[in-house]
N, CA, C and O atoms as CSV, one atom per row, in Angstrom:
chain,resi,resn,atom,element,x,y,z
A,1,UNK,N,N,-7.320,17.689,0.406
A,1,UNK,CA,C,-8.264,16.593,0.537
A,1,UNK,C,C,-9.645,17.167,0.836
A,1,UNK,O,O,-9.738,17.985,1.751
A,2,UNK,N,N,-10.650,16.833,0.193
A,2,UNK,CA,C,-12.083,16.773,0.430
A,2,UNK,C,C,-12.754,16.262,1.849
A,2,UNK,O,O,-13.433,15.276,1.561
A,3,UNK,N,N,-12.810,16.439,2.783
A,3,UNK,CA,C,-13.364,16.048,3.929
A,3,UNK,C,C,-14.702,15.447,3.639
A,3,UNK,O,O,-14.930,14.242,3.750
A,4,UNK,N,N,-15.593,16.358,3.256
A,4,UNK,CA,C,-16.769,16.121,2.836
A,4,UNK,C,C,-17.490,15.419,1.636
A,4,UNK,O,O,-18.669,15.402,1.280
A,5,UNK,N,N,-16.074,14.708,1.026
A,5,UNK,CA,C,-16.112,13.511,0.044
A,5,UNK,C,C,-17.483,13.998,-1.174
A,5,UNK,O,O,-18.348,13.262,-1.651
A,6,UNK,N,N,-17.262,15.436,-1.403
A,6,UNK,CA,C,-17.927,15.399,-2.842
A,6,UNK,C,C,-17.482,16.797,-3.809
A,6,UNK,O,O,-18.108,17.643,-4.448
A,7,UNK,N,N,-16.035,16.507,-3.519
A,7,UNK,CA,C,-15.394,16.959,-4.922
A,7,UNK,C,C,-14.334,16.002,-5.515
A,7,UNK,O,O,-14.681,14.822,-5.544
A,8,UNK,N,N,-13.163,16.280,-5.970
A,8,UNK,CA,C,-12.699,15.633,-6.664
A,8,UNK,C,C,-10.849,15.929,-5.741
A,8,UNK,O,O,-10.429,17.059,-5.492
A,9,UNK,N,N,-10.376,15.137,-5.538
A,9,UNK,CA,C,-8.856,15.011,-4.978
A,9,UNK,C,C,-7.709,14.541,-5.990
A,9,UNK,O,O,-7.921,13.498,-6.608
A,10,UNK,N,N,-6.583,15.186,-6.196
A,10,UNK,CA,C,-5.502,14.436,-6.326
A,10,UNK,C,C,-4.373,13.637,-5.936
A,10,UNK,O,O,-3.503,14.295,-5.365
A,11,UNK,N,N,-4.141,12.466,-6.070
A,11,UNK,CA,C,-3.563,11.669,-5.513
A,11,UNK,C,C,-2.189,11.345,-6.498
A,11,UNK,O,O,-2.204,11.245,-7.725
A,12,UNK,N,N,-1.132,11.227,-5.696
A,12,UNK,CA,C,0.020,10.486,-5.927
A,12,UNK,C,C,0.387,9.192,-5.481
A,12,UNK,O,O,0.123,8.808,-4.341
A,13,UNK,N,N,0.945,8.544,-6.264
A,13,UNK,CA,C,1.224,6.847,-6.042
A,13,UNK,C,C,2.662,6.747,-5.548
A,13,UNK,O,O,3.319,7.772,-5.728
A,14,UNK,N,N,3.259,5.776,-4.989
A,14,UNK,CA,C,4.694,5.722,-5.543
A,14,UNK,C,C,4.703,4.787,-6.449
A,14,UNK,O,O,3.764,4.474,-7.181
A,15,UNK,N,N,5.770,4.324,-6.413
A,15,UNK,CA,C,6.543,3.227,-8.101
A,15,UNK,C,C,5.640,2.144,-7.793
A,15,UNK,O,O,4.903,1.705,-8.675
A,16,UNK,N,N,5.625,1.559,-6.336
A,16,UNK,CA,C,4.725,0.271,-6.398
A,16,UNK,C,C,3.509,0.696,-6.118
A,16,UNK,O,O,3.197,-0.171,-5.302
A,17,UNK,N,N,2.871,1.178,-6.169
A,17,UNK,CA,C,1.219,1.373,-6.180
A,17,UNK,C,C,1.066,1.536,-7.208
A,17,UNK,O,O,-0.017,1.034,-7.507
A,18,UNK,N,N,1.922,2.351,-8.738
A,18,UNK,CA,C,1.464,2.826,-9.666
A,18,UNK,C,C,1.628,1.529,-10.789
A,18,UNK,O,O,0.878,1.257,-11.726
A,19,UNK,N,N,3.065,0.731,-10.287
A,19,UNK,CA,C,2.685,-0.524,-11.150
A,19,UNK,C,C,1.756,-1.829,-10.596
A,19,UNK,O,O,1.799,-2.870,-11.251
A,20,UNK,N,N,1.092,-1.772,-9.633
A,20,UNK,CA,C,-0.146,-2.762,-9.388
A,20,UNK,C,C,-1.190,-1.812,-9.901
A,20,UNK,O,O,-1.991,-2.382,-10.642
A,21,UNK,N,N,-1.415,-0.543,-9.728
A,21,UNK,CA,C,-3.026,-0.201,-10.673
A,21,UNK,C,C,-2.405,-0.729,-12.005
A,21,UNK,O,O,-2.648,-1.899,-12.300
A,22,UNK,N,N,-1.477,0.165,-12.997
A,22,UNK,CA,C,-1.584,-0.479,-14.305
A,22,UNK,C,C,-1.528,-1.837,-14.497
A,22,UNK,O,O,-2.101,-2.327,-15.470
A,23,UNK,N,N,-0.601,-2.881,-13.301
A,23,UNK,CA,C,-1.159,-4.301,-13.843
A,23,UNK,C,C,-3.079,-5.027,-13.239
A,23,UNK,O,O,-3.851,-5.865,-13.705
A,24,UNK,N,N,-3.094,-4.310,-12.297
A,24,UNK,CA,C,-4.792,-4.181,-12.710
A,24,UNK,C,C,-5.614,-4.008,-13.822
A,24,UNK,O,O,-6.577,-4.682,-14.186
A,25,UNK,N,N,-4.907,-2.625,-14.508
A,25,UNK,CA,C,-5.883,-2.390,-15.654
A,25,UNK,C,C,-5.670,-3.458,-16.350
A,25,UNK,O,O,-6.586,-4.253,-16.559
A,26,UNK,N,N,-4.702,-3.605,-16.717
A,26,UNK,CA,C,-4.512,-5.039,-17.751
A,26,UNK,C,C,-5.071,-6.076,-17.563
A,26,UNK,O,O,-5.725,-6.671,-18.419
A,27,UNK,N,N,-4.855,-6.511,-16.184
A,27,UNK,CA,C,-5.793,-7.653,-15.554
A,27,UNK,C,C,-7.936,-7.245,-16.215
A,27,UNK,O,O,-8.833,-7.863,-16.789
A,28,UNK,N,N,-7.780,-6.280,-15.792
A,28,UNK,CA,C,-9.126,-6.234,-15.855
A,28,UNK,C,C,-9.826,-5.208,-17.506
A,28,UNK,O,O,-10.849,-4.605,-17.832
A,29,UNK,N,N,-8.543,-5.546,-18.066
A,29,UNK,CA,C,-9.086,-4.714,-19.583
A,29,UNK,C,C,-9.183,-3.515,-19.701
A,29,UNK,O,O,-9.692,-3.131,-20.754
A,30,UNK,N,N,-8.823,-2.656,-18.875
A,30,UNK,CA,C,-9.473,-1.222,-18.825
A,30,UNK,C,C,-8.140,-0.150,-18.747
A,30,UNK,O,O,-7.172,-0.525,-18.085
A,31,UNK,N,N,-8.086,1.297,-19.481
A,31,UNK,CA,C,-7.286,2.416,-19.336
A,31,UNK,C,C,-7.943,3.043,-18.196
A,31,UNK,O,O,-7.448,4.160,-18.045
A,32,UNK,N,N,-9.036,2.753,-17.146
A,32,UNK,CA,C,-10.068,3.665,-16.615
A,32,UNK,C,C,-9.233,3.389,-15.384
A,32,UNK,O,O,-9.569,2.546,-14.553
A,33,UNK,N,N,-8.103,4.142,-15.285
A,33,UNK,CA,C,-7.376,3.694,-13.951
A,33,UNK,C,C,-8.075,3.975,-12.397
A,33,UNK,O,O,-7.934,3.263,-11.402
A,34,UNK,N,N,-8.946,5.363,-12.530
A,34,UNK,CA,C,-9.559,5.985,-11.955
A,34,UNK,C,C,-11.001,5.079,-11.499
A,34,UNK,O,O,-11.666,5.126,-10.464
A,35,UNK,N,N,-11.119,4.454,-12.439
A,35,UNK,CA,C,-12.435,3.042,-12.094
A,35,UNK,C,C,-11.984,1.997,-11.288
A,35,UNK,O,O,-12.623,1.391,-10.428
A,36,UNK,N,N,-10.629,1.810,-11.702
A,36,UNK,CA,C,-10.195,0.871,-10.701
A,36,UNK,C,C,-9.760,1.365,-9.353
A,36,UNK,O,O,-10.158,0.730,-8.377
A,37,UNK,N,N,-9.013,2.390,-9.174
A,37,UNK,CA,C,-8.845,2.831,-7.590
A,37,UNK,C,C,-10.108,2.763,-7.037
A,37,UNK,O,O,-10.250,2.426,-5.861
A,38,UNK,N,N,-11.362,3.139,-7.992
A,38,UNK,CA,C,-12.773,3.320,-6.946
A,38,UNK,C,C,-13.243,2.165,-6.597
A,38,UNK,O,O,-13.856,2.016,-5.540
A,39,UNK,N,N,-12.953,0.942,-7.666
A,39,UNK,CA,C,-13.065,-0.501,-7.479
A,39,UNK,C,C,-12.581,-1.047,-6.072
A,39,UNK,O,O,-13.147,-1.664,-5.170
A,40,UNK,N,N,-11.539,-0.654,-6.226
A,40,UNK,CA,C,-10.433,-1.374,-4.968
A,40,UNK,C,C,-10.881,-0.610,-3.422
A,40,UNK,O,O,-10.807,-1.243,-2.368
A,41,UNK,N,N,-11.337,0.796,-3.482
A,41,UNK,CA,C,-11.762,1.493,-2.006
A,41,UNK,C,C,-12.790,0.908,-1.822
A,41,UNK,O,O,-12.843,0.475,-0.671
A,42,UNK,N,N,-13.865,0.627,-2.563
A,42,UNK,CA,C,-15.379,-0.132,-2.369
A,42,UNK,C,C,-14.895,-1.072,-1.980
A,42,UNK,O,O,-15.535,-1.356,-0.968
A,43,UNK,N,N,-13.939,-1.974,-2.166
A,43,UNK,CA,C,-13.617,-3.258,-1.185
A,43,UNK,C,C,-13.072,-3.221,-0.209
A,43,UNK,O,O,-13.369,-4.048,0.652
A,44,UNK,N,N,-12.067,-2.253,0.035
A,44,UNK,CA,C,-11.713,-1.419,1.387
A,44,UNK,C,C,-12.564,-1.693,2.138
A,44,UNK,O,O,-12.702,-2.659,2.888
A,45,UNK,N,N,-13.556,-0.275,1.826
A,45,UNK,CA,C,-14.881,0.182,2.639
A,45,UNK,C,C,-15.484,-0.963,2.919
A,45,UNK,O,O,-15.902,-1.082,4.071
A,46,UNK,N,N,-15.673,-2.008,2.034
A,46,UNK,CA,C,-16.618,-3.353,2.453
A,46,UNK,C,C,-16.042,-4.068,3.891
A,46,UNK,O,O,-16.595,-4.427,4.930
A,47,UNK,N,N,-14.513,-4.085,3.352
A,47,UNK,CA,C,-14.002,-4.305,4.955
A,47,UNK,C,C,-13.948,-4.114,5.625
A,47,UNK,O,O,-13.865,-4.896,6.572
A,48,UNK,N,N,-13.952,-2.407,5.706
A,48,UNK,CA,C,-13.919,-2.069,7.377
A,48,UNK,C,C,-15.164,-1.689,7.755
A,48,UNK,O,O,-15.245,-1.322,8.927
A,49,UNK,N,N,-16.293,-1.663,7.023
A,49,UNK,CA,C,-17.731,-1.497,7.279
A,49,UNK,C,C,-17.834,-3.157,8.122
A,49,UNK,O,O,-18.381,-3.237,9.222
A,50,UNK,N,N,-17.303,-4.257,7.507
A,50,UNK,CA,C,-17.947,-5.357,7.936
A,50,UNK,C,C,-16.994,-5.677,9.313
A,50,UNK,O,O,-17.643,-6.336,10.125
A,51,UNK,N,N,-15.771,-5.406,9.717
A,51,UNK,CA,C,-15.011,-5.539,10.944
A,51,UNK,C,C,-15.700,-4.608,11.598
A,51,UNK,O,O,-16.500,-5.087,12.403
A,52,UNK,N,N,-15.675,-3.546,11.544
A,52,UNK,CA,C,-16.892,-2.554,12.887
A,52,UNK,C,C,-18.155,-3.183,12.878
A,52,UNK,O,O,-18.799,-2.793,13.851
A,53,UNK,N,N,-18.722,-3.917,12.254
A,53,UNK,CA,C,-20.074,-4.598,12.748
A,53,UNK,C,C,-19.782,-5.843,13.847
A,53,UNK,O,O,-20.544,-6.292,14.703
A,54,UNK,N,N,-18.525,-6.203,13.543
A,54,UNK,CA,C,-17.848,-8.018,14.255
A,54,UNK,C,C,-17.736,-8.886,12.529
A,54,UNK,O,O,-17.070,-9.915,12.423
A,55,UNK,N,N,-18.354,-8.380,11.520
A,55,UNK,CA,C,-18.185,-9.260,10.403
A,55,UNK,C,C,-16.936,-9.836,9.499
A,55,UNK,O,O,-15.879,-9.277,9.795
A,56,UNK,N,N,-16.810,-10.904,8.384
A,56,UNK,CA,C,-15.724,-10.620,8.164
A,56,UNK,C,C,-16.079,-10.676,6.933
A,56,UNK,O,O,-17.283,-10.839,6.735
A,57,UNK,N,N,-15.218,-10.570,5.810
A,57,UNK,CA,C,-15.077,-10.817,4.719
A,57,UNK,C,C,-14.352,-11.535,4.036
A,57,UNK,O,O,-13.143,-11.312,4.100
A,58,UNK,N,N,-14.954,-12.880,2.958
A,58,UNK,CA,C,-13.879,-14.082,3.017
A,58,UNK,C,C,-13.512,-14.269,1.626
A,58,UNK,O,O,-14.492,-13.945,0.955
A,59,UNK,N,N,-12.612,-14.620,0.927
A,59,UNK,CA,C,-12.606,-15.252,-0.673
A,59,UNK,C,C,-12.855,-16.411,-0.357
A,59,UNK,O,O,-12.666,-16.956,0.731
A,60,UNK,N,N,-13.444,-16.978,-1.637
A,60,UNK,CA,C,-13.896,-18.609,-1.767
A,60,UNK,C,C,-12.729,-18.993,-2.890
A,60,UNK,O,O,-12.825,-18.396,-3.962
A,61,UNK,N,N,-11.734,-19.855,-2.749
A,61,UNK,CA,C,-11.263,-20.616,-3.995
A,61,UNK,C,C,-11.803,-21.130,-4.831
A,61,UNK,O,O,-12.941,-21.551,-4.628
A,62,UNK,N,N,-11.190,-21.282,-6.065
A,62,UNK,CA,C,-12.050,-22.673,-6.606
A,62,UNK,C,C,-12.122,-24.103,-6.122
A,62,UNK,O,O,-12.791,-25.084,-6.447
A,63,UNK,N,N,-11.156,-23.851,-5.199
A,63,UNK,CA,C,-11.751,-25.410,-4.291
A,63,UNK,C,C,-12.069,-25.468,-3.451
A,63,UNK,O,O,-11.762,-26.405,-2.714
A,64,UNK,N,N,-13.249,-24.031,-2.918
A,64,UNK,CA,C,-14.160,-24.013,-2.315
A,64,UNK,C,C,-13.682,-23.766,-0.959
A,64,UNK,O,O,-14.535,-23.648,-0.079
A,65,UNK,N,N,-12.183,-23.648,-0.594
A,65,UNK,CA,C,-11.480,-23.204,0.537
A,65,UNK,C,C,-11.814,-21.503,1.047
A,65,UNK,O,O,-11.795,-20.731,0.089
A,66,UNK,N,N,-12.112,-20.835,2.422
A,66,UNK,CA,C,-12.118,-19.720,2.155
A,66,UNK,C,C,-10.632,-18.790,3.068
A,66,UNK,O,O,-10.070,-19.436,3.953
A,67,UNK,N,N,-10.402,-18.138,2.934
A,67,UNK,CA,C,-9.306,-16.918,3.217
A,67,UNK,C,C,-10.150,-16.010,3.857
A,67,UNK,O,O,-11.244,-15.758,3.352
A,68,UNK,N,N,-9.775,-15.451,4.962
A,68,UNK,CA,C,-10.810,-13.865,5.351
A,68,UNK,C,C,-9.338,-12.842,4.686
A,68,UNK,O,O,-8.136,-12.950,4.443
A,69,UNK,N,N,-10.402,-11.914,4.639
A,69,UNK,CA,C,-9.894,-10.481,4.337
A,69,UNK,C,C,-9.616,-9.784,5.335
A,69,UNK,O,O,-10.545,-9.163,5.851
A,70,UNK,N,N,-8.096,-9.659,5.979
A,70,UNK,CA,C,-7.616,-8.858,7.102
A,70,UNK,C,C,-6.777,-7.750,6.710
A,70,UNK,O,O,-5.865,-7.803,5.885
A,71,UNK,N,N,-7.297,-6.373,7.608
A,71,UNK,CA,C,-7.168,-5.191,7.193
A,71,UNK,C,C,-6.284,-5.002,8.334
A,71,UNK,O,O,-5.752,-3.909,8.528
């Protein structure tokens, strides 16, 4: 692992992590599996950047209901 977060790491999945990225890609059109793991840590990071402030992070439904994002 990279400590200093500027090279490149390899990662292993198991069976269920590796079939939610590929039904991601599908979901979202893309072979760029590697776009999507970076997709999904940026929302990570959004979360736990915004719980160490006191913040939260919420989905909005389409009927305008919201959910927080608990990590």
């Amino acid at each position: 692992m990279d400590p200093k977060g500027v090279g490149t790491i390899e990662v292993q999945l198991n069976n269920t992590a590796a079939q939610l990225l590929a039904s991601l890609c599908v979901e979202l059109g893309t072979e760029d599996a590697t776009g999507v793991l970076s997709q999904a840590l940026g929302v990570l990071d959004l979360c736990v950047r915004s719980k160490a402030k006191g913040s939260r992070v919420c989905i909005i439904n389409s009927f305008g209901e919201t959910s927080e994002v608990v990590i």
